[in-house]
TORKOL-4160 file (C-alpha; in steps of 0.2 Angstrom, whole numbers, padded with zeros to 4 digits, m for minus):
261
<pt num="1" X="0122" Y="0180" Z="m0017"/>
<pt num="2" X="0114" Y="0188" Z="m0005"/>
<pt num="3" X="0118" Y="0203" Z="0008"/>
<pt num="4" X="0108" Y="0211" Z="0022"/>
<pt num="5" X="0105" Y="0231" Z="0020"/>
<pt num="6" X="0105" Y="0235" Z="0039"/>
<pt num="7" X="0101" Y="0252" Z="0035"/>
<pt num="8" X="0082" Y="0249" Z="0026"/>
<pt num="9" X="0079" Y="0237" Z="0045"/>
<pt num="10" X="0062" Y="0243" Z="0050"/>
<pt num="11" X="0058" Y="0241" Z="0069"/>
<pt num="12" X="0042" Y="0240" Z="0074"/>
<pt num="13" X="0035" Y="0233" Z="0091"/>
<pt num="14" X="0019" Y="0228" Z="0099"/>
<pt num="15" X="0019" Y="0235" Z="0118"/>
<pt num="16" X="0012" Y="0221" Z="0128"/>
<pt num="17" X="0016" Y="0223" Z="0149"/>
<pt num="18" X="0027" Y="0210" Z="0154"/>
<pt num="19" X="0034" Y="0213" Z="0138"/>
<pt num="20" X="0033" Y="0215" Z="0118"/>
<pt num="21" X="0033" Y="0207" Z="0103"/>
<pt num="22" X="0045" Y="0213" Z="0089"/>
<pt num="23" X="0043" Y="0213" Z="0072"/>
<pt num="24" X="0057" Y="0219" Z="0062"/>
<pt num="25" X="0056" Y="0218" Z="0042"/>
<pt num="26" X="0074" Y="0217" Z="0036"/>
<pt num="27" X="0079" Y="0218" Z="0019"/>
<pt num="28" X="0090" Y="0207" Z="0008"/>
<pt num="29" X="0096" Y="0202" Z="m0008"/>
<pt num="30" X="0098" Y="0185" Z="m0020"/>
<pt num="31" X="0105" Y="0183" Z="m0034"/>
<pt num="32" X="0102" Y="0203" Z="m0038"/>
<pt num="33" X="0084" Y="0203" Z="m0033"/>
<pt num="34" X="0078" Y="0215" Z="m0017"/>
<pt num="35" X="0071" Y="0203" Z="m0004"/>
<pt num="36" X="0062" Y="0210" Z="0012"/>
<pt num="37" X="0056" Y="0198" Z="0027"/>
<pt num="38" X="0046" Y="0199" Z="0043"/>
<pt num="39" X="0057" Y="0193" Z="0060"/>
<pt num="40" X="0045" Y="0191" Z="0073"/>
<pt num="41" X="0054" Y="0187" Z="0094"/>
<pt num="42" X="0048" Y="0191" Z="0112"/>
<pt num="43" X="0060" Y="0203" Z="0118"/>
<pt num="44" X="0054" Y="0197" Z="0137"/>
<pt num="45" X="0063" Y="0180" Z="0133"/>
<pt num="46" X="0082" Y="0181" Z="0133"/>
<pt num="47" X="0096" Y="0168" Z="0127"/>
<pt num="48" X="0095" Y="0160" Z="0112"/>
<pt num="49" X="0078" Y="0149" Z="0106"/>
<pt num="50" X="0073" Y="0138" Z="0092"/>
<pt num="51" X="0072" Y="0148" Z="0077"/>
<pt num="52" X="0056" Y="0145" Z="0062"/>
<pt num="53" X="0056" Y="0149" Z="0046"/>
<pt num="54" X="0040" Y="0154" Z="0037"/>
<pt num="55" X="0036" Y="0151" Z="0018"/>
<pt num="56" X="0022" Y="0160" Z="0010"/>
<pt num="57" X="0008" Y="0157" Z="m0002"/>
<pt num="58" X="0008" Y="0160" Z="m0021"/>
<pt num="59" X="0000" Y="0177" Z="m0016"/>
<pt num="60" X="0021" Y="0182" Z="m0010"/>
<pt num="61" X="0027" Y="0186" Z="0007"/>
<pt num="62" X="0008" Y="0195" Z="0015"/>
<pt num="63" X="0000" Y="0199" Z="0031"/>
<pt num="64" X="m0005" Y="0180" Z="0032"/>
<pt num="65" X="0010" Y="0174" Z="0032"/>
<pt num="66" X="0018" Y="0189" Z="0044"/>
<pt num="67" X="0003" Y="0185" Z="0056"/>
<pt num="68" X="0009" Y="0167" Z="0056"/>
<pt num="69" X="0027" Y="0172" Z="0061"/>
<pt num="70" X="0019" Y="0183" Z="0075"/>
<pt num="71" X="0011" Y="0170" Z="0079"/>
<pt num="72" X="0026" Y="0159" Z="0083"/>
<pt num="73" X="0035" Y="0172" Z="0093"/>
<pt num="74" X="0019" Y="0171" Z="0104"/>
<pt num="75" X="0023" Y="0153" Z="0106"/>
<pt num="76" X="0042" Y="0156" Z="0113"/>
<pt num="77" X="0051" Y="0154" Z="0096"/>
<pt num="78" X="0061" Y="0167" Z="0083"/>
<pt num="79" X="0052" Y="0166" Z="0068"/>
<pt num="80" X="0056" Y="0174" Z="0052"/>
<pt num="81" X="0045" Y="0176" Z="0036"/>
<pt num="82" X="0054" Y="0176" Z="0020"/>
<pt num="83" X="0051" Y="0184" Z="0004"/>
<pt num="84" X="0053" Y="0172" Z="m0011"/>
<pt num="85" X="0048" Y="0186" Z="m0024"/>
<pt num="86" X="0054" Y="0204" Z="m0021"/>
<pt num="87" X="0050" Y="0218" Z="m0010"/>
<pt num="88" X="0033" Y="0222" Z="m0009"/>
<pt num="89" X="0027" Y="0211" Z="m0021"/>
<pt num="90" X="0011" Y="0200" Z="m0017"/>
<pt num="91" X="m0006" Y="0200" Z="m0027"/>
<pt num="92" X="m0022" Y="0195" Z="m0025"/>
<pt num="93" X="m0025" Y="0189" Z="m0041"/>
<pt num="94" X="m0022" Y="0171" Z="m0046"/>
<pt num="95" X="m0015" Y="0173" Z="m0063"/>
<pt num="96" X="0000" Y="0185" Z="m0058"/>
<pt num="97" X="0002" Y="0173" Z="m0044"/>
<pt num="98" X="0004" Y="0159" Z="m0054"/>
<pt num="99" X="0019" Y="0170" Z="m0063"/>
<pt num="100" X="0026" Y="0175" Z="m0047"/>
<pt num="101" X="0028" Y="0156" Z="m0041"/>
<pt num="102" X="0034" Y="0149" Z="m0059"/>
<pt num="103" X="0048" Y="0161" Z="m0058"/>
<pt num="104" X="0051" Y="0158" Z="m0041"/>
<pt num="105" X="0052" Y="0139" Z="m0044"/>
<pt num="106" X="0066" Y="0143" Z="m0055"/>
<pt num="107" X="0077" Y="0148" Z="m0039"/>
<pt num="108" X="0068" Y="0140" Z="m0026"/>
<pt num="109" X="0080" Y="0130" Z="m0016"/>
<pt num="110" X="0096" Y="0145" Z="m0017"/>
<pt num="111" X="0082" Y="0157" Z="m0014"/>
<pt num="112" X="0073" Y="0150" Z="0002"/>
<pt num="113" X="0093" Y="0147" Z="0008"/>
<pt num="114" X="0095" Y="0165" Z="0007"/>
<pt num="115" X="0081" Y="0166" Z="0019"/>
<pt num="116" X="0084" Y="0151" Z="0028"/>
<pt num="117" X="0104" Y="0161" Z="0032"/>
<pt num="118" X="0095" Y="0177" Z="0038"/>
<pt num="119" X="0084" Y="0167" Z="0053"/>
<pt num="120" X="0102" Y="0158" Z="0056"/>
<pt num="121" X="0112" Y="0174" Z="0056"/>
<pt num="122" X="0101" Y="0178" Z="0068"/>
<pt num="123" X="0109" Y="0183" Z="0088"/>
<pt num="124" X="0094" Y="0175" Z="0097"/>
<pt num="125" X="0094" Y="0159" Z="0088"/>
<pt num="126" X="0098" Y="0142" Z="0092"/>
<pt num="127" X="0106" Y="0136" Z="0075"/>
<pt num="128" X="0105" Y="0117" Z="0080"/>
<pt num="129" X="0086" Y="0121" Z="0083"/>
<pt num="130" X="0079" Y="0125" Z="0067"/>
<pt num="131" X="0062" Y="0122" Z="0059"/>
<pt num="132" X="0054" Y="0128" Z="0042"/>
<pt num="133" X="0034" Y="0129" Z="0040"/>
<pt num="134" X="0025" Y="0133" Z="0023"/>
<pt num="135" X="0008" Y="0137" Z="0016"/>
<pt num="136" X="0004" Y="0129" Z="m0003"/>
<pt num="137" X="0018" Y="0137" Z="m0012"/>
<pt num="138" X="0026" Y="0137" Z="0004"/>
<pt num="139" X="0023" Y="0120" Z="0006"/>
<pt num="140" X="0034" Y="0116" Z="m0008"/>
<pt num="141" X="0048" Y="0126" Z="m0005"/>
<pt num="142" X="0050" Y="0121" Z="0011"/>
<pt num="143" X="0051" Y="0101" Z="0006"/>
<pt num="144" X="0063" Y="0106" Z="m0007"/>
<pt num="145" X="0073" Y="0115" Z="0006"/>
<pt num="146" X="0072" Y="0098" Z="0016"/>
<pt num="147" X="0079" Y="0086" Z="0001"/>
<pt num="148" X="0093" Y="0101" Z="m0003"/>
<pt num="149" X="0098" Y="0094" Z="0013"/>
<pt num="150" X="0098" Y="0113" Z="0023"/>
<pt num="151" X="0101" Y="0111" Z="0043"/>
<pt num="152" X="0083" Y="0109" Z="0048"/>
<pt num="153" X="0078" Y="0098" Z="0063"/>
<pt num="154" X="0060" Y="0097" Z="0054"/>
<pt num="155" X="0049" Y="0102" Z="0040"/>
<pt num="156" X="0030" Y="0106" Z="0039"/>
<pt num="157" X="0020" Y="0110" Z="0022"/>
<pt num="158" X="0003" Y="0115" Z="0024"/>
<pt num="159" X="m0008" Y="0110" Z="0010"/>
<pt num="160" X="0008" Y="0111" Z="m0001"/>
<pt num="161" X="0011" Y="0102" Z="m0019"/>
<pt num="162" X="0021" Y="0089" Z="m0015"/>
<pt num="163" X="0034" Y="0088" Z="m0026"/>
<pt num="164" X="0048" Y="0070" Z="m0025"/>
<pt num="165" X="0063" Y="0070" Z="m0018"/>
<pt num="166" X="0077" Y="0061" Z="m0033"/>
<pt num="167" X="0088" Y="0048" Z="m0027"/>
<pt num="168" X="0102" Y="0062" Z="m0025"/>
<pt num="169" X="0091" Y="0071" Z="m0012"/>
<pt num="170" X="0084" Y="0058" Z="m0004"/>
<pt num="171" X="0102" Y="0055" Z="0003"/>
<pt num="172" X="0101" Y="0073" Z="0008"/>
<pt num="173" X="0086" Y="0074" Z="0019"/>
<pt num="174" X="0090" Y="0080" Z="0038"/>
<pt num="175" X="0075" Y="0086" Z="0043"/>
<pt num="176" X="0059" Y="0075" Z="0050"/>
<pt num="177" X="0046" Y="0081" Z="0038"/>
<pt num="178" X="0027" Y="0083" Z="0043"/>
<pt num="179" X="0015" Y="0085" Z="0028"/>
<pt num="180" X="m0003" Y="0089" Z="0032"/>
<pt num="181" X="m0014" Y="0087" Z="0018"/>
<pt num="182" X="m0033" Y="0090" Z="0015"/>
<pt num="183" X="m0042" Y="0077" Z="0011"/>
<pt num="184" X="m0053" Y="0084" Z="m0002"/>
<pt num="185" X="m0039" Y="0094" Z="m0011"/>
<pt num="186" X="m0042" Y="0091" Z="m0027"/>
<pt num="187" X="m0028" Y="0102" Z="m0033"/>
<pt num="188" X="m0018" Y="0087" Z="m0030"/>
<pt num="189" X="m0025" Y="0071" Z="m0036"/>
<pt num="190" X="m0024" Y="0055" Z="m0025"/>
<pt num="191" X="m0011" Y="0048" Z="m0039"/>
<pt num="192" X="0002" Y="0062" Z="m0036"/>
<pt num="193" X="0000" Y="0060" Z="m0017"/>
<pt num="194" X="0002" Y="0040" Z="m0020"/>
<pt num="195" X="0019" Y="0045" Z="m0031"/>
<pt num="196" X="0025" Y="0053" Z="m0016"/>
<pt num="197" X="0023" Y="0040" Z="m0003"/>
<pt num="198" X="0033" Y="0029" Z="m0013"/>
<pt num="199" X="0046" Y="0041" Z="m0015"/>
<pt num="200" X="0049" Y="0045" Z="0004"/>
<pt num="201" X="0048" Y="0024" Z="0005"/>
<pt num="202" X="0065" Y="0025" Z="m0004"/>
<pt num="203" X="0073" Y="0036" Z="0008"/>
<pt num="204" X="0079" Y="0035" Z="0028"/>
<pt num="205" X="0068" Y="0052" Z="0030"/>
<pt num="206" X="0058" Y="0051" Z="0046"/>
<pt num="207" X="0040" Y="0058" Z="0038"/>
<pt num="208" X="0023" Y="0059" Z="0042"/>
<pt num="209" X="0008" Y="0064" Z="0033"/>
<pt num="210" X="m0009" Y="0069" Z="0038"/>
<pt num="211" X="m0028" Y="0070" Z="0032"/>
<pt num="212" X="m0039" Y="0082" Z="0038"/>
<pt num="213" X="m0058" Y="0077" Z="0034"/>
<pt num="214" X="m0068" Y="0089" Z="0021"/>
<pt num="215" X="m0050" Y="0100" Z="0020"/>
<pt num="216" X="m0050" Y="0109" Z="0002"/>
<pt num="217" X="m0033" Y="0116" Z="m0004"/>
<pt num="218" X="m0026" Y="0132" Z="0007"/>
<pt num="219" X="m0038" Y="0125" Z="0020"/>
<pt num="220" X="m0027" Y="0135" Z="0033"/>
<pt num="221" X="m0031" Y="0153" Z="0029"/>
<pt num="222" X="m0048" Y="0159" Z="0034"/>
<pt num="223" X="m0047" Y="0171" Z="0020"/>
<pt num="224" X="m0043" Y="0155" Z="0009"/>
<pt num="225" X="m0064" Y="0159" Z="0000"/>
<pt num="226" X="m0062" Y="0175" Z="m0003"/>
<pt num="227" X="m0050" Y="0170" Z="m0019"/>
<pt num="228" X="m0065" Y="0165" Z="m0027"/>
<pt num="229" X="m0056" Y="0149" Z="m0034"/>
<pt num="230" X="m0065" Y="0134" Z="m0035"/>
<pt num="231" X="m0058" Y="0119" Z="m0023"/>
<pt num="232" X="m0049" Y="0131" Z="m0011"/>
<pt num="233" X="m0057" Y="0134" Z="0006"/>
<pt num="234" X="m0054" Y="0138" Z="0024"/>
<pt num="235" X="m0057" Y="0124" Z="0036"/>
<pt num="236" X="m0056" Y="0131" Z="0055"/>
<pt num="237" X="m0054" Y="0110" Z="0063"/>
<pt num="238" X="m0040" Y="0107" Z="0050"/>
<pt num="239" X="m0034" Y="0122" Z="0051"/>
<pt num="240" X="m0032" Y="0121" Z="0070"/>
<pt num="241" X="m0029" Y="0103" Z="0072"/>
<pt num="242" X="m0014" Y="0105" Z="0059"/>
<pt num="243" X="m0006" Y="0119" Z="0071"/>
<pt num="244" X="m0007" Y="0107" Z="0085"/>
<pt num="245" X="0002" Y="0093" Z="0074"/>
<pt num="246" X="0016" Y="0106" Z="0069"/>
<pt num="247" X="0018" Y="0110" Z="0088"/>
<pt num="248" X="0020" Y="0091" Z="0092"/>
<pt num="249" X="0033" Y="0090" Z="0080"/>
<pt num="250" X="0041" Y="0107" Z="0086"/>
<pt num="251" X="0041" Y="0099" Z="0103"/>
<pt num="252" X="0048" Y="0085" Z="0100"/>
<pt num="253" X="0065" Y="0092" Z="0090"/>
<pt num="254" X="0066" Y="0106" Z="0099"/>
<pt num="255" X="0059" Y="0101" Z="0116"/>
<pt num="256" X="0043" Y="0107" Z="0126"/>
<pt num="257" X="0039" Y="0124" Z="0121"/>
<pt num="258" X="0039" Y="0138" Z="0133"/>
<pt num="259" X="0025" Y="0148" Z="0126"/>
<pt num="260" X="0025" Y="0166" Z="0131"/>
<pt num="261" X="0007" Y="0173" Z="0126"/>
């Protein structure tokens, strides 16, 4: 279960002139664990708006994925980064964030729920106009979140393990899912990616997945080299033509996007 704690809200907001962008973190709980996530809206827009959810790396809830969900309140929408490990906890190092994701997968779908529920509670959003993006880790979770069969008009998993729906969830899937996929992402073999395919075949999902050229694994972040891990990489064409294709898709389930930065 999970609860908000109104009293730890933090408000912060960036002053622009017609306007601002506001960036609350709230703070929640599953299943006994802390939880605190970045909502991200443009105060100058009023009425209720299509609402995204934003799924982290393995590295937790960080300024990368906060900056995405800023990102997407420039572009007219509420956005809300979640936290799938605990307050405060991200690393850079890739051997606790291994650790941090295995025990994540253990709760995955009830957990991105939890922050799936906060976006919905939300005043401002629309809750037939719901979307849910992630990075690598993120990925994941938010394809699982699609096959749990959670109120999503669509899906996009950025570089993401792509994980197959089972016979039970394929009946389950709402959502139109969007995968974009690096081409030279050896962290998930041609096989696996093959294994996929034919598991969405079986279902009535309406998906898509895309190539980028020369893409490597977590081709999204331009900090992606600094992990010093072999096969991971930024690439700034896939990274930028991938954000276009989630817009497409945003455009056509929500409508045309009013941007407002």
């Amino acid at each position: 279960m999970y609860r908000f704690l109104s009293a730890a809200c933090i408000l912060m907001v960036v002053s622009i002139a017609e306007g601002a962008i506001v960036k609350k973190a709230i703070e929640y709980k599953h299943d006994g664990t802390n939880l605190e996530g970045l909502l991200c809206y443009d105060d100058a827009q009023t009425g209720k708006r299509p609402g995204v959810l934003v799924v982290h790396e393995w590295w937790g809830c960080n300024d990368y994925a906060k900056s995405r969900a800023e990102q997407l309140a420039k572009l007219g929408y509420v956005a809300f980064a979640l936290d799938m490990y605990g307050k405060g906890v991200t690393t850079t190092s890739p051997q606790e964030a291994g650790k941090l994701a295995g025990e994540a997968k253990k709760v995955l779908r009830p957990r991105a729920q939890a922050g799936l529920d906060i976006l919905l509670a939300q005043p401002n959003v629309d809750k037939d106009k719901i979307c849910a993006i992630g990075y690598c880790f993120g990925g994941t979770t938010v394809l699982e979140l699609a096959y749990s069969g959670a109120p999503l008009a669509g899906v996009v998993s950025f570089h993401g393990n792509l994980t197959n729906p089972s016979a039970e969830d394929a009946k389950r899937i709402k959502a139109k899912i969007l995968v974009c996929h690096g081409a030279a992402d050896a962290f998930q073999p041609e096989k696996e990616v093959a294994a996929w395919r034919d598991a969405m075949h079986k279902t009535k999902a309406d998906w898509q997945m895309i190539y980028y050229a020369d893409a490597v694994h977590a081709f999204t972040n331009p900090n992606a080299d600094k992990a010093g891990i072999s096969g991971v990489g930024y690439n700034k064409n896939a990274d930028m033509r991938s954000w276009r294709h989630m817009q497409e898709l945003f455009n056509e389930v929500f409508g045309e996007a009013k941007a407002t930065r």
